[in-house]
DRENDRENRO-235845 format. One record per residue (C-alpha): x, y, z; residue number from 1. Coordinates in Angstrom, 3 decimals. Layout:
<pts>
PT,X,Y,Z,NUM
...
</pts>
This chain:
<pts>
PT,116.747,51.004,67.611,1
PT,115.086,49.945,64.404,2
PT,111.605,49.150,64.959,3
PT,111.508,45.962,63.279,4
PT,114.607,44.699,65.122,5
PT,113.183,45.817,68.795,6
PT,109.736,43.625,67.465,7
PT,112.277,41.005,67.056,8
PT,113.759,41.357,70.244,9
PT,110.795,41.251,71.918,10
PT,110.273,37.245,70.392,11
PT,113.474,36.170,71.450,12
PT,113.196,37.125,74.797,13
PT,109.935,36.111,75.452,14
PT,109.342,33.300,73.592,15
PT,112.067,31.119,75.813,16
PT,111.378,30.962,79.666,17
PT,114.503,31.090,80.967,18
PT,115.357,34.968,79.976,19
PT,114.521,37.939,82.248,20
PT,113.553,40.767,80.081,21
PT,111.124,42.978,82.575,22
PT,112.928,45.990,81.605,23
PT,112.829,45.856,78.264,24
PT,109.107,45.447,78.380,25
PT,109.024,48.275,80.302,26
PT,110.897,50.404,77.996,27
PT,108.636,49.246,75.023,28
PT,105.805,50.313,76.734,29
PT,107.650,53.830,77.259,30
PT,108.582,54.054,73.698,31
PT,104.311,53.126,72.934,32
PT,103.096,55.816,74.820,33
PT,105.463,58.356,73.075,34
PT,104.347,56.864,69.911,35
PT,107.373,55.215,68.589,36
PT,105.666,51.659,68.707,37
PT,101.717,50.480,67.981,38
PT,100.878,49.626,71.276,39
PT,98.390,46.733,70.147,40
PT,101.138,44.985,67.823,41
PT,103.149,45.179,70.460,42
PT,100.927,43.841,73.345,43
PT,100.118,40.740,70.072,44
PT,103.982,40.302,69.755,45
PT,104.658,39.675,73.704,46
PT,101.483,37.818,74.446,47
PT,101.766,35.650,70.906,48
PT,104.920,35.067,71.324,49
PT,105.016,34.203,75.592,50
PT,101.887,31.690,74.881,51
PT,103.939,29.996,71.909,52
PT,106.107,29.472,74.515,53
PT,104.191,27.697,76.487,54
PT,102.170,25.365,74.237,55
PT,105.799,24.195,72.808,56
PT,106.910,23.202,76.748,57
PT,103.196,21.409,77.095,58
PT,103.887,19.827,74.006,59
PT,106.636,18.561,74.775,60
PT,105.960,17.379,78.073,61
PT,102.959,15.487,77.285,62
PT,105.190,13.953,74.585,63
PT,108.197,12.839,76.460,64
PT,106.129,12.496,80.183,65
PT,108.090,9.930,82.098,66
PT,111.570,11.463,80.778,67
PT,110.502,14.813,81.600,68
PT,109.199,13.602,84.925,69
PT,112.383,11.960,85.572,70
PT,114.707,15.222,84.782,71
PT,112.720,16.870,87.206,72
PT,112.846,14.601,90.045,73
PT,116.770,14.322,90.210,74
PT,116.813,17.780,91.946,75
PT,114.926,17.816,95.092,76
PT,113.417,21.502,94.345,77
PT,112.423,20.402,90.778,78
PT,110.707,17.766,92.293,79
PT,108.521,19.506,95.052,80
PT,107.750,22.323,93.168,81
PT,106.866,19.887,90.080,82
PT,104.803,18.099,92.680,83
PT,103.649,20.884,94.210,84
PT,102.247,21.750,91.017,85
PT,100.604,19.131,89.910,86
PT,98.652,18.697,92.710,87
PT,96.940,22.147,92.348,88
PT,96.406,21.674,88.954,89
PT,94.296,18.661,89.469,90
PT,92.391,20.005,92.744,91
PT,92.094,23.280,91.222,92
PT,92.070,23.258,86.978,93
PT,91.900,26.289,85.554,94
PT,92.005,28.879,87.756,95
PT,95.526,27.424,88.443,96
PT,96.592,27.149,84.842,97
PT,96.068,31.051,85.160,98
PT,97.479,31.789,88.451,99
PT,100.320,29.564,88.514,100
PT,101.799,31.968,85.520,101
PT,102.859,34.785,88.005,102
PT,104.531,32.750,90.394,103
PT,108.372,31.918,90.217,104
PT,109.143,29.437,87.909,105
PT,105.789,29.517,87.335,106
PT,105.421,29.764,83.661,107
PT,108.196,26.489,83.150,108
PT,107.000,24.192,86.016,109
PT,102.870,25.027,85.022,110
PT,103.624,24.098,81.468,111
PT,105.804,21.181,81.853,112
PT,103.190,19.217,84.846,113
PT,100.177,20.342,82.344,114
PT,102.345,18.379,79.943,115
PT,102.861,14.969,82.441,116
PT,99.793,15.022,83.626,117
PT,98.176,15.313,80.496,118
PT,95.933,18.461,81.068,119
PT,93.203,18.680,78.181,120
PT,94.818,20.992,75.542,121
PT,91.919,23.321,74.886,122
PT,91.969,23.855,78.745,123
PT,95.498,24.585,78.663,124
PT,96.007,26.759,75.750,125
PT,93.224,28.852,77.317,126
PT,94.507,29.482,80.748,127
PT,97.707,30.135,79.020,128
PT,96.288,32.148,77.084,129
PT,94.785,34.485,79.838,130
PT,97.560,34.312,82.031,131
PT,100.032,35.987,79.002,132
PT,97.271,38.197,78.002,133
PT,97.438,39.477,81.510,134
PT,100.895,39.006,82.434,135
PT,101.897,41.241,78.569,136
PT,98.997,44.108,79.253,137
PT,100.639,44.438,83.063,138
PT,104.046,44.383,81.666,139
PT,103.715,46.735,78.880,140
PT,101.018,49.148,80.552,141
PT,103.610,50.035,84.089,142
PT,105.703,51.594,81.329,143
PT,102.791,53.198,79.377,144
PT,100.749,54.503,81.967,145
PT,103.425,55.450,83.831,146
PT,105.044,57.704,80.778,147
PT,101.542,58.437,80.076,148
PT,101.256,59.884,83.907,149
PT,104.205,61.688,84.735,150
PT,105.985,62.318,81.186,151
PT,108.956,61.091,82.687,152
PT,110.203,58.116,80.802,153
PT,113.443,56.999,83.308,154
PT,111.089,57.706,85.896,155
PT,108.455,54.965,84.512,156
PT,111.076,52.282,83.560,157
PT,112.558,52.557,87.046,158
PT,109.373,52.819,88.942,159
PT,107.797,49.441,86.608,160
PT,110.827,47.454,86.930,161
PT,110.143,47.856,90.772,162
PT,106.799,46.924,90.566,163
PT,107.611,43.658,88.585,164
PT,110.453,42.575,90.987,165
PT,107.779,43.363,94.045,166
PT,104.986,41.714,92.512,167
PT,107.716,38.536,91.810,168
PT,108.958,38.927,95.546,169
PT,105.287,38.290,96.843,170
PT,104.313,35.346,94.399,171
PT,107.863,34.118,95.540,172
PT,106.712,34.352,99.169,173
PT,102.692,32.635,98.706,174
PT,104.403,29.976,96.855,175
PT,107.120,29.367,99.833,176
PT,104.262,29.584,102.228,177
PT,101.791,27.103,100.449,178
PT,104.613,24.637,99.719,179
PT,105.498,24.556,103.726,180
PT,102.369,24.014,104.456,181
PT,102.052,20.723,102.080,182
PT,104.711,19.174,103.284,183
PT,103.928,20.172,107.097,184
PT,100.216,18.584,106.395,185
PT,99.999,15.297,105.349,186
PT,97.676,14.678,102.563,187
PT,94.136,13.504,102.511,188
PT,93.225,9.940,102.130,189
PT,90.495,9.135,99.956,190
PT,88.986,6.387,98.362,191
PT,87.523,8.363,95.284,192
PT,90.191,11.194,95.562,193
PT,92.998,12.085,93.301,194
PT,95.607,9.329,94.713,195
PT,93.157,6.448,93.025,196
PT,93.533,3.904,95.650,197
PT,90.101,2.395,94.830,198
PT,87.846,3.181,91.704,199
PT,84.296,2.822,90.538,200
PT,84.553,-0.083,88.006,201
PT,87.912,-0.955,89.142,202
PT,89.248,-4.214,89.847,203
PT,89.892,-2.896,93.657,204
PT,93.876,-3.956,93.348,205
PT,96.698,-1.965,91.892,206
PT,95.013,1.785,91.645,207
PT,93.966,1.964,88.451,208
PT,90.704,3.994,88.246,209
PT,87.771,5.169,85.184,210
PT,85.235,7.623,85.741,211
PT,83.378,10.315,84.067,212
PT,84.749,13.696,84.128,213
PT,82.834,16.757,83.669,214
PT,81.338,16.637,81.171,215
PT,81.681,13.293,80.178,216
PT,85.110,13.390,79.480,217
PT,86.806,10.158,80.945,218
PT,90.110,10.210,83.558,219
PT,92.274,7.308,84.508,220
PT,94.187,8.195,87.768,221
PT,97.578,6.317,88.523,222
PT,99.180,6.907,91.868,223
PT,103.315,7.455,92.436,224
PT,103.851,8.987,95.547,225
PT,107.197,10.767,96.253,226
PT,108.360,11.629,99.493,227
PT,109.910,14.988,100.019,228
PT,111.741,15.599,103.148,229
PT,109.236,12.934,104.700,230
PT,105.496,13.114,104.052,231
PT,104.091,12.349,100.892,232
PT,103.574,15.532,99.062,233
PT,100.833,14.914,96.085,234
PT,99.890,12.193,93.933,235
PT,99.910,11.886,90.380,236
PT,97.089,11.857,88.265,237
PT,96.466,11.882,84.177,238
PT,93.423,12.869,82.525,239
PT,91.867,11.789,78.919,240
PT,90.661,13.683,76.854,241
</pts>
C-alpha cells in the first residue's frame, strides 16, 4: 500500500467514532517497526486526527444541547449511559474526561455530555487530548513492540488485536458494574450538591443556583431528573466558563 494512501486511511478511520479499525492500527505499528512508516508521524496522524474527532462531537453538542439531549434520551441505553456520564463528569472532571475514553462508547457518549453539559473547553480539549495520546501510543506500540520483540509480524497483529478486544471486554465490564450500582443506589440528596435544589444567592424556589467555581470561574446548576428503570439516576448540571 502506498504510504500516503495508508496515512490517509488512518484519518478516515479514526477521525469518525463509529468505525472499528484496531487492526489496522496494529498493522501500522508492524509496518513502523520494520521501517516502512515514521513511527512519530504516524502516532501525530492517529492521535491528531482521533482528538479532531472529538472536539467536532463537543462542538457540536454544546451547540445543539437540548436536541442532542433529546436524541439521546429516546433510547433507554442512550439515556443511562448519557446520564451515567454526565454525572461522573461533574463529580469527577478531568480525570473522567481521560478515563471515560477507554470505555465502550466511551469516546461518543464522553464527548457528546461534555458538549450538554457545557464542560469548559480548555478542560476538555486537554483530557481529550491525553486520553488519544494514550489510547494512539497503546494502539500503535502492541504492534511495534510486539514486531520489535519476536520479529514475527502475524504473530504481533494477532496477539495486539487480542489485547485491544480484552482490554475493551474489561472497560465493558467496570462500566456494566458501575452503572448497576447507580441505579441500585439511589442518589445523594444535597442542598449544595450537583442536583441544585437550593443555592447560595438563590431565590430558594425553582433550582436555579450561582456560585464560584474553582478558581473563580462561575456555574449555574439546573436540575432534570430522569428516571431509569425507577430511581433517579443523576442530575444535570452546566457550567460557565
Amino acid at each position: 500500500m502506498d504510504v500516503l494512501a495508508l496515512y490517509g486511511l488512518l484519518v478516515l478511520t479514526t477521525l469518525p467514532p463509529l468505525i472499528p479499525n484496531s487492526a489496522l492500527l496494529v498493522t501500522t505499528g508492524v509496518l513502523a517497526s520494520r521501517g516502512e512508516v515514521f513511527l512519530p508521524l504516524v502516532l501525530l496522524t492517529v492521535g491528531g486526527s482521533a482528538l479532531l474527532g472529538d472536539l467536532l462531537m463537543y462542538a457540536v453538542a454544546r451547540r445543539f444541547g437540548e436536541p442532542v439531549r433529546t436524541w439521546m434520551r429516546r433510547n433507554p441505553r442512550r439515556r443511562a449511559l448519557l446520564e451515567w456520564t454526565s454525572g461522573r463528569i461533574q463529580r469527577y472532571g478531568l480525570p473522567f474526561v481521560i478515563a471515560v475514553r477507554f470505555l465502550p462508547s466511551g469516546r461518543i457518549v464522553g464527548a457528546l455530555a461534555s458538549g450538554v453539559l457545557r464542560y469548559p473547553l480548555r478542560k476538555y480539549a486537554l483530557g481529550a487530548a491525553i486520553a488519544e495520546a494514550t489510547w494512539a501510543t497503546y494502539s500503535v506500540g502492541l504492534g511495534y513492540v510486539g514486531t520489535a520483540t519476536t520479529g514475527r509480524p502475524l504473530y504481533a497483529v494477532g496477539v495486539g488485536f487480542g489485547v485491544s478486544c480484552a482490554v475493551a471486554a474489561a472497560g465493558a465490564a467496570i462500566q456494566w458494574a458501575a452503572r448497576r450500582r447507580a441505579l441500585r443506589d439511589p442518589p445523594e440528596e444535597s442542598g449544595e450538591g450537583e442536583g441544585g435544589e437550593t443555592a447560595e444567592g438563590g431565590d430558594g424556589g425553582r433550582s436555579e443556583g450561582r456560585g464560584e467555581g474553582r478558581g473563580g470561574r462561575a456555574s449555574a446548576t439546573a436540575s432534570a431528573r430522569l428516571s431509569v428503570g425507577g430511581p433517579t439516576v443523576q442530575t444535570w448540571g452546566y457550567y460557565a466558563e
